[in-house]
N, C-alpha and C positions, 0 to 999 in steps of 0.2 A: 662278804655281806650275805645274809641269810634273807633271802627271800621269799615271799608269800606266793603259794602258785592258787593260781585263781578256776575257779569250776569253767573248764569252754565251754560256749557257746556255739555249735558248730550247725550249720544249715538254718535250722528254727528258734529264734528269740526263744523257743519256749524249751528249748534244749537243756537250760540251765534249770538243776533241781530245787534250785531255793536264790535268793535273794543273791544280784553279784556285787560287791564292794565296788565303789567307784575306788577307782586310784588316780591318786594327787600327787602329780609331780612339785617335786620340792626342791629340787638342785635346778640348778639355769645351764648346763650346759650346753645343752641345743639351744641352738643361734635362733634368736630372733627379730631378726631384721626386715625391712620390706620384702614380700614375698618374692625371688628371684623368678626370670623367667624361664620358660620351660627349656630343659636340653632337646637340643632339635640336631645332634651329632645321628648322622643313618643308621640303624642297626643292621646285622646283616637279616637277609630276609631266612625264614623259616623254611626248611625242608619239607616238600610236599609233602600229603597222607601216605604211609607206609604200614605196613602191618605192624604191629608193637602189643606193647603189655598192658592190661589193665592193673591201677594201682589203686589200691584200698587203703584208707588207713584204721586200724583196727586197734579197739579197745586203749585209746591213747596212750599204746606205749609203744608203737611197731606200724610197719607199712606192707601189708601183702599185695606180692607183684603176681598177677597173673600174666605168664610167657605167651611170647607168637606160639609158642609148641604146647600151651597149655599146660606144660609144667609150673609148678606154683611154690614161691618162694617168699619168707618171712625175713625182711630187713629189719635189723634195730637201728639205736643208734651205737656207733662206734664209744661214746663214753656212756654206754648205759650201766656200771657199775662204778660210775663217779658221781661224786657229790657235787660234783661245780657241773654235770651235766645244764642241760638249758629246759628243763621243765615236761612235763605232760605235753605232748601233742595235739594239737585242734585241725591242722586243716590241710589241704593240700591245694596248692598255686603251682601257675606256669611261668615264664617269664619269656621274652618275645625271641629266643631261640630253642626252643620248645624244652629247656631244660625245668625237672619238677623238683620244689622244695617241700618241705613235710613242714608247717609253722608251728613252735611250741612255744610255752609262755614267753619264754624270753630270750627269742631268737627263731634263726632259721637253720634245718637242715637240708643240705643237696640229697636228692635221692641218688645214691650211687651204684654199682652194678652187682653189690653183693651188704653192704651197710649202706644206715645213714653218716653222712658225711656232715659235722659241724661246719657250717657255712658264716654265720652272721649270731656274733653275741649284740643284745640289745645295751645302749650305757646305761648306765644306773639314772638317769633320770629320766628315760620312760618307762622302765622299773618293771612292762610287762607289755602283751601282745594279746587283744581282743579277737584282732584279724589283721590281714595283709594281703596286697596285691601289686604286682610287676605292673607301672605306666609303660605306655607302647615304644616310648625311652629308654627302657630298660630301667629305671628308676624306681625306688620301692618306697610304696605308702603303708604306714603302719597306725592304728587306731586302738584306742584304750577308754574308760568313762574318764582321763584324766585331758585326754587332746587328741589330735591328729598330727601324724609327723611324715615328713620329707626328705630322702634319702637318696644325696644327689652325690655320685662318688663316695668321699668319706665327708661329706657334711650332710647333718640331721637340719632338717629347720621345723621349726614348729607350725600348724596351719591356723591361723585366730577361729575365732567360734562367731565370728559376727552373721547376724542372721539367720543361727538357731532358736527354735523355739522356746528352748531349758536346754540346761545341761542334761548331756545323756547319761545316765543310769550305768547302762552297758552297750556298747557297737556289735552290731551280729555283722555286719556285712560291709564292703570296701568294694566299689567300682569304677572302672572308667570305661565310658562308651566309647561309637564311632566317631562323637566330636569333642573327645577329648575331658568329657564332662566329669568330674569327679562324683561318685555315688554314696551316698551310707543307709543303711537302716541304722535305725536302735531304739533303746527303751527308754522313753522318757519320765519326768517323775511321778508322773501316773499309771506307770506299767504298760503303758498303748506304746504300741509299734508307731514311728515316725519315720517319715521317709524326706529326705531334702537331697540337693546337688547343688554344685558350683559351679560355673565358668573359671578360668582361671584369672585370680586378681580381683574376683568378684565377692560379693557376699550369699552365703548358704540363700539358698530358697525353697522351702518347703509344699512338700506335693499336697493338695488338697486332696485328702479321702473321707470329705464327708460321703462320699455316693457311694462310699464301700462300706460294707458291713466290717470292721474288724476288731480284735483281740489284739492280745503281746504276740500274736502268731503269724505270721510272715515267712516263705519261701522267696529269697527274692535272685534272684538267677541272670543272665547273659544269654543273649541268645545266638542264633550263629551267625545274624551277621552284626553284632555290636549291640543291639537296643539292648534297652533293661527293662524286665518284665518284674512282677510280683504273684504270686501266688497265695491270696488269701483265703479265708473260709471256705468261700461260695462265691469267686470270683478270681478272674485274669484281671491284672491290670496290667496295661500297654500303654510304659512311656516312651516311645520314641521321639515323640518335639514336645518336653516338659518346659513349662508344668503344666501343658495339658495331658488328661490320660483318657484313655477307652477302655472302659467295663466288658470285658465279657463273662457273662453267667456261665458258672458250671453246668453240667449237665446233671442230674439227681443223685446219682451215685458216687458222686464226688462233692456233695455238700455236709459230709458229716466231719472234715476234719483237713489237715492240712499233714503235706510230704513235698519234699524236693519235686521239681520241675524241670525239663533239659527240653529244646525247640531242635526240631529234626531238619538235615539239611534242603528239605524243600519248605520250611516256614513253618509245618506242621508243631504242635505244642503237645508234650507229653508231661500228665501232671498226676499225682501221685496222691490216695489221703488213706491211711492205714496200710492195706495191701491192695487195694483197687486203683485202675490204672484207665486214664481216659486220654484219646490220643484226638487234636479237635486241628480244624480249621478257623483262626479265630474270623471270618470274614464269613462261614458259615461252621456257628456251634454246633445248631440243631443236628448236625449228620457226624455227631462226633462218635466215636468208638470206644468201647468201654470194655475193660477185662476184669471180672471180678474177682479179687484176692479169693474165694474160696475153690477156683478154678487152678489155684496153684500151690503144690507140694511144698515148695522153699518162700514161702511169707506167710507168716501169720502175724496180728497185733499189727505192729508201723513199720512202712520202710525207712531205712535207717539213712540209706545214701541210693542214689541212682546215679548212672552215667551213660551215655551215648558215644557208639565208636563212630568213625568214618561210613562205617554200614548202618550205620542207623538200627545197629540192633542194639537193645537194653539190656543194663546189668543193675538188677535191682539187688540189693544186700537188704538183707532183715535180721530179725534176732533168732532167726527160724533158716536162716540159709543166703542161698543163691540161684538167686531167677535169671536165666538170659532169654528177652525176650526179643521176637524178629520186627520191624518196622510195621508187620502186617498185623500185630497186636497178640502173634500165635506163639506162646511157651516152645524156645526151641532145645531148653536142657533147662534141670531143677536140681540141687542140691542141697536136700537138707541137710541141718546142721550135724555135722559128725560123719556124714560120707566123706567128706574130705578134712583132713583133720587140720591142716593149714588155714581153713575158714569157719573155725572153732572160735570164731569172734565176737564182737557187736564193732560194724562199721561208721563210722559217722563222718568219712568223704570219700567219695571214688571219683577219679579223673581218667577219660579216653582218648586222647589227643592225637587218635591215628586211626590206622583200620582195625586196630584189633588184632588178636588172636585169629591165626588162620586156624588154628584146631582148636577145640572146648577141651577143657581137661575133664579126665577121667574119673570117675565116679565110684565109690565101694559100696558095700555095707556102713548101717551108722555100727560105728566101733564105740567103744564101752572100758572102764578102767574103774582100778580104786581109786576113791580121792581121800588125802592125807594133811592135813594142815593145824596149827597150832594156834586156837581162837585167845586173840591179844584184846583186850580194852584197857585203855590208858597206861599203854605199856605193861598190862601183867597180864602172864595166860590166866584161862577162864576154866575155872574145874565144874563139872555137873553142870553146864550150860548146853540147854537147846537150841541147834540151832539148824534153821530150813536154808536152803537155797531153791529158787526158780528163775525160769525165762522172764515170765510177765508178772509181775505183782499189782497186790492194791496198795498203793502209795497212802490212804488215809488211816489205814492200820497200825494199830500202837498197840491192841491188847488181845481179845479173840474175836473173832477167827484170826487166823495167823496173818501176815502180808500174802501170804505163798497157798492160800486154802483157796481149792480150787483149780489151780493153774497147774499145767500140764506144758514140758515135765517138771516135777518138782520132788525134790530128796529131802530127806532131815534126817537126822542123830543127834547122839547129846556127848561133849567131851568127857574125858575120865579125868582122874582127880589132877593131871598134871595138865589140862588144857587140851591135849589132843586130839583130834577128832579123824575117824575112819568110817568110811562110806562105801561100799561095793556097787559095783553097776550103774557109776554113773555116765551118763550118757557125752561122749565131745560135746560141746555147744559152751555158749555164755550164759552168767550166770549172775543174778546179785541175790549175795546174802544175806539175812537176818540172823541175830544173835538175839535171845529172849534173857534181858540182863534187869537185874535187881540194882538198883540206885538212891542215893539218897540227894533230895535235891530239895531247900530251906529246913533238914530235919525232916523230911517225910519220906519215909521207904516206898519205891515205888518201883513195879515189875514191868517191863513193854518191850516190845522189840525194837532193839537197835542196828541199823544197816551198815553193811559192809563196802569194803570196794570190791564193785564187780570185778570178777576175773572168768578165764577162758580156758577150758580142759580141751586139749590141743596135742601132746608130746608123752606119751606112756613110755618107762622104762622100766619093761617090763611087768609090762601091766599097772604100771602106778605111777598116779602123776599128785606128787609132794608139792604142795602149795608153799611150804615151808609156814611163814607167820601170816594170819588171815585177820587183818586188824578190825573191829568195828568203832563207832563211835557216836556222841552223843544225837 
């Protein structure tokens, strides 16, 4: 069966570049009968904080581990040149013996000590994977705009929808708290962020955020000891006994925009909106601490993913590098992108579930290479076509200035008559590109730029890192 893989959604509702297709399950073979009661067999309990790796996952195709020794290593998956592989990558979970899975459309993989390990194919009638989270059971809940599913041993059971608002659009997020409580965000059919939970056996009930300002945009995070927090615009919301919630205000410098959020292991709240970073008491804002993204070498534009180790120091990923920051809010190593060439990425989850790295890894010169690649649209190479790449683009760009005018860094060339395209000096780091392609569309010829799939200059051999096929499309 040929499957549809769907745009993630990973951290922020607003992660998704365009419109997501709900999917609609159409086969019955997940069971559904009265909702079973919860498996209450003991798990074993979790091994205290140890020092360990930080994992990234990068540019949805790969997982980079950062070692206790700092050395830094790029996992795939073990069938990354099969066609029955399990889809693009969105997200990284624990599961209550601290082992971590990498989620991709249609299924899960184990992170194992040198690959991904194929873990869990989805059946074809939930057909895909929005998101996913380990119950304190060890049991796994899976979410799609088609339903929610329950995965008790080897039976699925489906979760009913009573008590929702509307059908949701797309699921950004799956939680269960300290009392067991099931969590979601998602997009409903107004594009506004909803937020509901359930007891179990119970029906959905939705959080009231008339008192919140908000958008499609939502951070909505775990804290450390179980609540569930949210991160919007210009606000903390704190549900610990939903559905009531407490509002706290950002502090100024954190009201222009939203980023992941991770709570430090004395309560403290560390939250995140472009590259600025405010670390608060929510019980006293007012005396909150604030770092500002221009104070730091490895972020510029958005953080892409944050995580907190055992030491409560931060690892902020960007499309600009890596910041590790100390609890005390003090930059204590920067890596822009292309000093280290294994974090030649764009990250969109990082998970710390220990003490960390007893060493930071080491740091170079930003390195530089050819880049080589053969620009495809609709399966044929593209002769005489311009085309840019950059870090940060203007998304409403279609004709000139270019997407990439302005933004820094940014390369351009034009293929030769066989599609091929050569570029000198360009920089490690991620990238997404533009192709300026001529089309006809009802009989009218028309020239604009059309975008590529982002990719990552990471691996030179010998100086040249071969894209091979560089597709773009409508």
């Amino acid at each position: 069966m040929q499957r549809r893989s769907l745009v993630p959604c990973v951290l922020l509702l607003s992660a998704c570049p365009g419109p997501v297709s709900a999917v609609i399950v159409t086969e019955t073979p997940v069971a559904q009968p009265s909702e079973p009661a919860p498996v209450t067999e003991p798990t074993p309990p979790r091994r205290p904080p140890a020092p360990g790796p930080i994992l990234a996952l990068g540019g949805f195709e790969n997982v980079t581990r950062i070692g206790v020794d700092g050395h830094i290593e790029i996992l795939q998956p073990e069938d990354a040149d099969d066609d029955e592989d399990l889809g693009v990558l969105d997200d990284l979970i624990i599961d209550q013996q601290g082992k971590i899975f990498a989620t991709a459309d249609f299924g899960l993989y184990e992170v194992g000590e040198s690959t991904l390990i194929p873990y869990l194919e989805l059946p074809e009638s939930i057909q895909s994977m929005d998101t996913a989270i380990f119950g304190p059971d060890g049991s796994l809940w899976v979410a799609n705009a088609g339903g929610i599913y329950h995965r008790v041993g080897e039976r699925w059971d489906s979760i009913n929808g009573d008590g929702l608002l509307d059908r949701p659009r797309a699921v950004a997020h799956l939680g269960i708290d300290h009392a067991d409580r099931l969590w979601m965000t998602y997009l409903g059919a107004d594009w506004e962020a909803r937020v509901t939970f359930r007891s179990h056996g119970e029906p959905w009930r939705p959080i009231d955020l008339s008192a919140v300002a908000i958008g499609p945009e939502a951070s909505f995070f775990r804290g450390a000891e179980g609540g569930f927090y949210l991160h919007f615009d210009s606000d903390l919301v704190i549900a610990d006994e939903p559905p009531a919630i407490h509002v706290v205000p950002m502090p100024g410098a954190l009201s222009m925009g939203i980023g992941p959020a991770v709570q430090l292991s004395n309560g403290d709240f560390v939250l995140t909106a472009d590259c600025n970073l405010v670390r608060l008491d929510p019980h006293e804002p007012e005396a909150a601490t604030v770092l500002l993204g221009e104070t730091l070498r490895a972020c510029s534009g958005t953080t892409d993913s944050l995580a907190v180790d055992g030491n409560d120091r931060l690892w902020l990923f960007s499309d600009a590098g890596l910041e590790v920051i100390g609890p005390d809010m003090t930059p204590l190593a920067s890596y822009p992108m292309g000093t280290i060439p294994a974090l030649a990425e764009t990250f969109f989850a990082a998970r710390a579930d220990n003490l960390g790295p007893t060493t930071l890894p080491p740091a170079g010169p930003v390195q530089h290479a050819r880049l080589l690649a053969t620009v495809v649209f609709h399966d044929m190479p593209m002769a005489n076509t311009p085309v840019e790449f950059c870090r940060y683009y203007d998304s409403d760009s279609n004709g000139d200035p270019s997407p990439c005018d302005g933004a820094f860094p940014a390369y351009s060339g034009k293929t030769d008559r066989n599609g091929r395209l050569q570029i000198d000096g360009v920089q490690y780091g991620a990238y997404h590109p533009f192709a300026k392609i001529t089309v006809k569309v009802d009989g009218k010829t028309t020239t604009r730029w059309h975008w590529g799939a982002p990719f990552g200059m990471q691996t030179a051999v010998d100086g040249v890192i071969d894209l091979g096929s560089l597709d773009f499309y409508d």
